[in-house]
TIDREN-6588 format. One line per 8 residues: number of its first residue (from 1); their letters; for each residue x, y, z of N, C-alpha, C. Coordinates in Angstrom, 2 decimals. Layout:
<pts>
NUM = a = X Y Z X Y Z X Y Z | ...
</pts>
This chain:
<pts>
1 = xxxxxxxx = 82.25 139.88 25.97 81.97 139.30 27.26 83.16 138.44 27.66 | 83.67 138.24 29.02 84.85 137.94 29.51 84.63 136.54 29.72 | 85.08 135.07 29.88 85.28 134.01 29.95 84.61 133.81 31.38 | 84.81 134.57 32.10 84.53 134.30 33.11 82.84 135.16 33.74 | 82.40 135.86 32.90 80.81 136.59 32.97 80.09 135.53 32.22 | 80.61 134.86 30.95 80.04 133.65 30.32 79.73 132.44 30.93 | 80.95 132.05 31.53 80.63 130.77 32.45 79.90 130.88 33.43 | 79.28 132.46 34.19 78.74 132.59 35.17 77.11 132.48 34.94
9 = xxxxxxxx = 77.53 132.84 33.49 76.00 133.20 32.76 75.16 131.60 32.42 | 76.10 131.10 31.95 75.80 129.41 31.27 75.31 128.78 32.92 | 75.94 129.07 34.12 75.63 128.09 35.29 74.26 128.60 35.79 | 73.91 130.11 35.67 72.81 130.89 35.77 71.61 129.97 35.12 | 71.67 129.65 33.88 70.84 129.15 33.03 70.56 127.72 33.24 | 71.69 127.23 33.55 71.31 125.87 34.06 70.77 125.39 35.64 | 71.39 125.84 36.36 70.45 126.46 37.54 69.07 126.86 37.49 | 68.58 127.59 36.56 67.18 127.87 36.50 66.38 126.93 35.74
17 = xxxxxxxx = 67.33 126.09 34.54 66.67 124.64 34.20 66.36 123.85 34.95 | 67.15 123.71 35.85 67.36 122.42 37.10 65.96 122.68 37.88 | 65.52 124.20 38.31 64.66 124.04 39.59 63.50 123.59 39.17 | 62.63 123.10 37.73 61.27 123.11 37.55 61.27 121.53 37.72 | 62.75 120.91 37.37 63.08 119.49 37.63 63.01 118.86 38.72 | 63.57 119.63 39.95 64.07 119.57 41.30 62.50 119.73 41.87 | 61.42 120.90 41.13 60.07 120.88 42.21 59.41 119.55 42.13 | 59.77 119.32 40.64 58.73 117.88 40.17 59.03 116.68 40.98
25 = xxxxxxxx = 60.68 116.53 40.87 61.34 115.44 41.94 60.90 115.60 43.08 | 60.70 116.74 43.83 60.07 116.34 44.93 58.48 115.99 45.27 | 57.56 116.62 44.67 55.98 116.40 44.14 55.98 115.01 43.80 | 56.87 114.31 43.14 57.10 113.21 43.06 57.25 112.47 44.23 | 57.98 112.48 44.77 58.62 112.00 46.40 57.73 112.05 47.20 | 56.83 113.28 47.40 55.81 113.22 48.23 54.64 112.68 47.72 | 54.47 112.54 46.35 52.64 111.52 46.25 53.42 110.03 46.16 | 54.27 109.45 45.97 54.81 108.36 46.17 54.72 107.90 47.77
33 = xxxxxxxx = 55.06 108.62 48.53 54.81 108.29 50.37 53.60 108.60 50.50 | 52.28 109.38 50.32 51.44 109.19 50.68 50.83 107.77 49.96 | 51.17 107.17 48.51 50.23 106.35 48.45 50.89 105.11 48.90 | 52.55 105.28 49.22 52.74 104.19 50.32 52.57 104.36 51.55 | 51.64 105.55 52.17 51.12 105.34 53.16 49.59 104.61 52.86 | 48.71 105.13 51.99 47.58 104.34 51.68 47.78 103.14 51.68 | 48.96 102.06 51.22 49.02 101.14 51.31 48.95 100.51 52.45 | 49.92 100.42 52.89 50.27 100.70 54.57 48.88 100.60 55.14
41 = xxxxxxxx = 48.24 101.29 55.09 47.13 101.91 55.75 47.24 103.01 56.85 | 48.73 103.39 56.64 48.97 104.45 57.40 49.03 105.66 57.09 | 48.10 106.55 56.20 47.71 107.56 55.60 46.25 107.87 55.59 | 45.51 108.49 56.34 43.87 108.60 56.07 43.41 110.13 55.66 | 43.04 109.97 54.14 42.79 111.50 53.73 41.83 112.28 54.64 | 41.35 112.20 55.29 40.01 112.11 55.98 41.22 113.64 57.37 | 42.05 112.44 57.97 42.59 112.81 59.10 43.72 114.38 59.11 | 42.50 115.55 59.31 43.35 116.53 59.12 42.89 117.17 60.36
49 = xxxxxxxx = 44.47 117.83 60.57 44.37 118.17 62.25 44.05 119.53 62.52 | 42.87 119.99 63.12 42.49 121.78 62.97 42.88 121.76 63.77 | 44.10 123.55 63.82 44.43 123.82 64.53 43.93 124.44 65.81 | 42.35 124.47 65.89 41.22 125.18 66.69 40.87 124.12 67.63 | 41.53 123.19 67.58 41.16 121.57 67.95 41.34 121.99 70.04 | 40.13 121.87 71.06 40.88 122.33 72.32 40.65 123.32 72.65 | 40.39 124.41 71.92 40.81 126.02 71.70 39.52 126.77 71.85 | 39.10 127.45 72.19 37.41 128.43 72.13 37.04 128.62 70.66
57 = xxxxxxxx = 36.16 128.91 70.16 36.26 128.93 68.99 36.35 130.61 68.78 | 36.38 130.61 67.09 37.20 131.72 66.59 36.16 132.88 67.07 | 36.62 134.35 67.08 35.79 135.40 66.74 35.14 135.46 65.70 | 33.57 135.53 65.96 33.07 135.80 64.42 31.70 135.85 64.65 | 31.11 136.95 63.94 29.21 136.72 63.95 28.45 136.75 62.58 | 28.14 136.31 62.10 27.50 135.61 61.27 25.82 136.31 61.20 | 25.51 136.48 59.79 24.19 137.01 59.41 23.02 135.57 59.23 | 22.14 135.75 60.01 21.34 134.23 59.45 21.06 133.99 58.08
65 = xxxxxxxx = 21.17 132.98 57.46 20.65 132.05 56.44 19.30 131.51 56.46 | 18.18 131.87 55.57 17.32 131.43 55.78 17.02 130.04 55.71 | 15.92 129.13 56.49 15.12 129.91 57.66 15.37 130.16 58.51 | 16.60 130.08 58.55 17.23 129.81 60.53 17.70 131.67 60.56 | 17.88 131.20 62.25 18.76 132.63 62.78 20.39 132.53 62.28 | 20.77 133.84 62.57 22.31 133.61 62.66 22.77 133.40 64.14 | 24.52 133.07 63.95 24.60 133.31 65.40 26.09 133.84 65.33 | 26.92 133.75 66.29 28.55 134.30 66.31 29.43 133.52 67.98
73 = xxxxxxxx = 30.11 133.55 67.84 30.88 133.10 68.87 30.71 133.32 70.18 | 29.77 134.53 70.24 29.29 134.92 71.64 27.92 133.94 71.98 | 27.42 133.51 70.64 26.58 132.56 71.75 26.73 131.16 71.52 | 27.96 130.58 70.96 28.16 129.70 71.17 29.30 129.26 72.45 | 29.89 130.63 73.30 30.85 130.40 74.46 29.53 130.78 75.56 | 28.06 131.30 75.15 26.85 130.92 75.83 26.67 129.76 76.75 | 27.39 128.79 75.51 26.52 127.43 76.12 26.73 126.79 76.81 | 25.48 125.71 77.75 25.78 125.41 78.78 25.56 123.78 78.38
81 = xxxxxxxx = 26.00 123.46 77.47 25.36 121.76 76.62 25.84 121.80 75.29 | 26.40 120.97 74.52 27.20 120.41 73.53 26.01 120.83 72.59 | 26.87 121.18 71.49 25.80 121.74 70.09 27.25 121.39 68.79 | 26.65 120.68 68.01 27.34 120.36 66.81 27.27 121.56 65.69 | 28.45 122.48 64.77 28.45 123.27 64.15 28.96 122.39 63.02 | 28.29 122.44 61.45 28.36 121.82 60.57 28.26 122.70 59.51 | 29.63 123.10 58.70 29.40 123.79 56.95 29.42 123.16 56.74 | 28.57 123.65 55.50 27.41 122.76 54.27 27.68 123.71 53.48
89 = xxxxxxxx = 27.26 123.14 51.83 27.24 123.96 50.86 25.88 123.53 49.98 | 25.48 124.06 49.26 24.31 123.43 48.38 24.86 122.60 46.96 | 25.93 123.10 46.74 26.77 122.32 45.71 27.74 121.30 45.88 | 27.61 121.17 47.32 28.41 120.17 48.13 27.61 118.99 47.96 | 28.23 117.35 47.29 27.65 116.07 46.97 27.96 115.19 48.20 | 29.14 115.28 49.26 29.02 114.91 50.18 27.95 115.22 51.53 | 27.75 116.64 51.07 26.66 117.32 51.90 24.89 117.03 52.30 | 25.04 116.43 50.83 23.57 115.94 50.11 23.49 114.62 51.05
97 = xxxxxxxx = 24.49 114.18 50.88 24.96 112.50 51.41 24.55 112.20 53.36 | 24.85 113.57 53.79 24.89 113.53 54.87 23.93 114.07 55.50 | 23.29 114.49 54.64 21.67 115.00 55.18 20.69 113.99 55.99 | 20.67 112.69 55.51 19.65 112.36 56.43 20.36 111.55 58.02 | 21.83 111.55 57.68 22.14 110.98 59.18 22.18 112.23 59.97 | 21.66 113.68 59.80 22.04 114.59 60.01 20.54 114.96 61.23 | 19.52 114.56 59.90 18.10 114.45 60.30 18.07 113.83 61.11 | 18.94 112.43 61.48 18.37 111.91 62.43 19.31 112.46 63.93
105 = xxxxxxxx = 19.83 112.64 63.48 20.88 113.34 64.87 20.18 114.54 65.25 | 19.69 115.26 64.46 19.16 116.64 65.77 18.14 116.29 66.78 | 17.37 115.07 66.81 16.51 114.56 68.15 17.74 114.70 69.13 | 18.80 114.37 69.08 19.71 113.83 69.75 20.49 115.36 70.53 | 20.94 115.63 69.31 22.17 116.39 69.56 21.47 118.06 68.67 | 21.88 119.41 69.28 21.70 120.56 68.80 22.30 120.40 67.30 | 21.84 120.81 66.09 22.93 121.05 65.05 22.87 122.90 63.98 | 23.69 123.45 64.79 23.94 124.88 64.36 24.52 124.94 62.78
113 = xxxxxxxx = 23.79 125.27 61.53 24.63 124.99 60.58 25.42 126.53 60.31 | 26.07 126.21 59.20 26.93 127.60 58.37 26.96 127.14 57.16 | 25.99 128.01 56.42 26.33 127.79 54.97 27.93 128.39 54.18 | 28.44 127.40 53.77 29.44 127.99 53.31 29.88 128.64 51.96 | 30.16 129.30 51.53 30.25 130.47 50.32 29.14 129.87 49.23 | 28.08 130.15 49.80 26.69 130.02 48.81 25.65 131.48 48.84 | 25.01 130.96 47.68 24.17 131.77 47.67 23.02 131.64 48.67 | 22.61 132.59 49.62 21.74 132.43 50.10 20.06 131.79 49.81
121 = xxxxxxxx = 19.83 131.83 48.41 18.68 131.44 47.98 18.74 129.91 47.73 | 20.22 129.71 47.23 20.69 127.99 46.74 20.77 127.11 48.04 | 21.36 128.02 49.50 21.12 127.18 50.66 19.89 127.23 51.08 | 19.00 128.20 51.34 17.83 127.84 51.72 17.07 126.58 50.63 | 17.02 126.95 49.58 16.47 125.21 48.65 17.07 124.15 49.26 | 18.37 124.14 49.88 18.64 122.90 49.85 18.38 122.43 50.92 | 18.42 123.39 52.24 17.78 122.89 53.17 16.25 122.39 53.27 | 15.34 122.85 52.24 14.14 123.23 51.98 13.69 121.63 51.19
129 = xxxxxxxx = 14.69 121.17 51.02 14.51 119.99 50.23 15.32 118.83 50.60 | 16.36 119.15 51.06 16.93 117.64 52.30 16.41 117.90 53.63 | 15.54 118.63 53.88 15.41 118.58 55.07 15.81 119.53 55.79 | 15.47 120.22 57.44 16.19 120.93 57.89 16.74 120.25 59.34 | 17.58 119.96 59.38 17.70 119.28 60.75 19.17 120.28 61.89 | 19.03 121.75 60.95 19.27 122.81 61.94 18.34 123.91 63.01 | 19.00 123.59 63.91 18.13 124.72 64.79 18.43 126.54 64.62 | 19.95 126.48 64.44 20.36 127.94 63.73 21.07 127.55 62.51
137 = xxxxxxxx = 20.68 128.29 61.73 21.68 128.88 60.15 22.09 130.03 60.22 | 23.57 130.49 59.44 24.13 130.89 59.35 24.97 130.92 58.13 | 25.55 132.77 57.61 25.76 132.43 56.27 27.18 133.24 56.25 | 28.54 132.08 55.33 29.57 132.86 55.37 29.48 132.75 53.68 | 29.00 134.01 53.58 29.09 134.14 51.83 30.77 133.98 51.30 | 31.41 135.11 51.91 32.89 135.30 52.07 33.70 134.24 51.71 | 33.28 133.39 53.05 33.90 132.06 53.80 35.17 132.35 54.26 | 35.17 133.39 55.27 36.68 134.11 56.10 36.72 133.36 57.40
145 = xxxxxxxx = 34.83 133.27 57.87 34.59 132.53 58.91 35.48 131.35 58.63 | 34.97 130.00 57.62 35.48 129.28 57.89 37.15 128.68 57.74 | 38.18 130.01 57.23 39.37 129.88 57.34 39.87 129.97 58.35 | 38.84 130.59 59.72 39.34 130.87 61.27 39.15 129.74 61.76 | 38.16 128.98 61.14 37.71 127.76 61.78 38.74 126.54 61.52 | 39.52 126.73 60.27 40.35 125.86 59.65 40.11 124.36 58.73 | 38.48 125.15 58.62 37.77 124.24 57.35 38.79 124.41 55.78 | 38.31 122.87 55.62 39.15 122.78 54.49 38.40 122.40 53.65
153 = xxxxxxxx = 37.43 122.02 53.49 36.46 122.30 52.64 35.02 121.68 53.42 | 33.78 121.12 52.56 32.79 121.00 53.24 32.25 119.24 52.61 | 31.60 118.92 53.74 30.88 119.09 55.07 32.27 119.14 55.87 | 32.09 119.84 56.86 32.98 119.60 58.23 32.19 119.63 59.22 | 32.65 119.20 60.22 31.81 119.60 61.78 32.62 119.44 62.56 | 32.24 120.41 64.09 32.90 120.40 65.14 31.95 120.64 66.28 | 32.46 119.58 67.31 31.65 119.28 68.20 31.51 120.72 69.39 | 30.99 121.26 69.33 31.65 122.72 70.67 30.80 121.93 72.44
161 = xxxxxxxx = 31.96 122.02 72.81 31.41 122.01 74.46 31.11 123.37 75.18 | 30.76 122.89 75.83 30.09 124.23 76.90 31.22 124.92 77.50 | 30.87 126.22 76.94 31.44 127.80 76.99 32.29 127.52 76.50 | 31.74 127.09 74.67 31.93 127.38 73.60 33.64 126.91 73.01 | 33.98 125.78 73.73 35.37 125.16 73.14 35.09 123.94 72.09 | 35.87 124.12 71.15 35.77 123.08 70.19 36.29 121.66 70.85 | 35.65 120.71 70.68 36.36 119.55 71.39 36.53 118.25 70.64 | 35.57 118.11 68.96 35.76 117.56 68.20 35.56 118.15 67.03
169 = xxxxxxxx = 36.53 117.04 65.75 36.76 117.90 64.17 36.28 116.13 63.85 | 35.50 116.81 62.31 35.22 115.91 61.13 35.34 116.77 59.85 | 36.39 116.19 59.01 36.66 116.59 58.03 35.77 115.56 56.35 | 34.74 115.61 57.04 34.46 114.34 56.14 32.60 114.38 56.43 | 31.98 113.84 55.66 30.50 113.76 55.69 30.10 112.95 56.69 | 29.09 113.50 57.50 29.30 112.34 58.75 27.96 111.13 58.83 | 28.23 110.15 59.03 27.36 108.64 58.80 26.84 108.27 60.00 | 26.24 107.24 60.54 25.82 106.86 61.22 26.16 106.15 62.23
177 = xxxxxxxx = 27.42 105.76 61.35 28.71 104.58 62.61 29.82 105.93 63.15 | 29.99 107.42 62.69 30.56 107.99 62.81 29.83 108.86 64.31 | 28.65 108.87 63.93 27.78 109.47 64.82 27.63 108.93 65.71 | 27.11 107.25 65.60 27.36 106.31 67.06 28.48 106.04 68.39 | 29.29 106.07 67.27 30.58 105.30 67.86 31.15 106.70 68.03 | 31.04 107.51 67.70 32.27 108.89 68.37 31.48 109.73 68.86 | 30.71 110.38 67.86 30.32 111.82 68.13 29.25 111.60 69.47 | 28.40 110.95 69.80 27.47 110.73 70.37 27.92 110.48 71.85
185 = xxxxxxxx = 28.64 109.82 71.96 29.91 109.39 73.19 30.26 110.05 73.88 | 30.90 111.42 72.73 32.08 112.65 73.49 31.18 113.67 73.30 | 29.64 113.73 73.30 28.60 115.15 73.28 28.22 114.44 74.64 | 28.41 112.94 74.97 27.80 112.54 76.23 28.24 113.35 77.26 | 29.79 112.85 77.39 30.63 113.46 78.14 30.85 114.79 78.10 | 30.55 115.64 77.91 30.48 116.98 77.70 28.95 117.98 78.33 | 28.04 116.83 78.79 27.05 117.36 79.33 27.47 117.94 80.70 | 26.83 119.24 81.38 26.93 119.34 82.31 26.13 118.83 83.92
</pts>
């Protein structure tokens, strides 16, 4: 081998040492600024921006989840009055959490659920046992639905206005000061 295929070979090798160093240094760099954004208080895990945010919602129809009906995008660009769409999972602990401010919001407000990649028998128990405070269910065994939706995991909800545009995102289990102070406000404004 020639002096010069060797030295090409040795920089090859070190080059490919360097990059597992170089990913870490940066993985590094970036959880270091987020938790000096936590500090700060200018970082909120919570605050993730769907890109559906504004937008009609996605194509998609959906098989019902028992006990409820299903539904699909055609009858939620139906509507003529604000209806809250909320994945849930039955193995979801934030989900559990959010069940009874959930209960108390459907006097209020429509709440269309989507079970998300469950078993159909494990979501019906759970509705069956926190309560049901949906008017339709719906089941994305898959969960393709909710990658159109730009769920990132569960509970989420999104507020849909009439003829069916998304107009609010919660990436997070939703409470009672969340429900007062926002959601309740901007389903106001959205009446026709």
């Amino acid at each position: 081998m020639s002096g010069a295929a060797e030295g090409a070979g040795i920089a090859r090798r070190r080059l490919l040492m360097a990059a597992p160093l170089a990913g870490a240094g940066l993985a590094g760099v970036a959880f270091w600024r987020m938790l000096s954004g936590m500090s700060r208080g200018s970082f909120d895990p919570h605050d993730i921006h769907a890109p559906v945010l504004n937008r009609p919602v996605p194509d998609f129809a959906l098989p019902g989840q028992a006990p409820g009906q299903g539904f699909g995008a055609a009858d939620l660009r139906a509507l003529t009055a604000p209806v809250l769409v909320n994945f849930f999972a039955s193995w979801c602990i934030p989900c559990v959490a959010e069940m009874p401010a959930l209960n108390l919001l459907k006097a209020r407000l429509p709440i269309w659920g989507i079970a998300y990649k469950d078993k159909p028998e494990d979501a019906a128990g759970f509705v069956r046992r926190a309560g049901n405070p949906y008017t339709r269910i719906a089941s994305d065994l898959p969960g393709l639905t909710a990658i159109d939706w730009g769920v990132s995991g569960v509970p989420e909800s999104y507020l849909i206005g009439p003829g069916g545009v998304i107009r609010w995102h919660n990436a997070a289990a939703l409470d009672d000061g969340t429900i007062r102070d926002t959601l309740l406000p901007l389903a106001a404004g959205l009446r026709r």
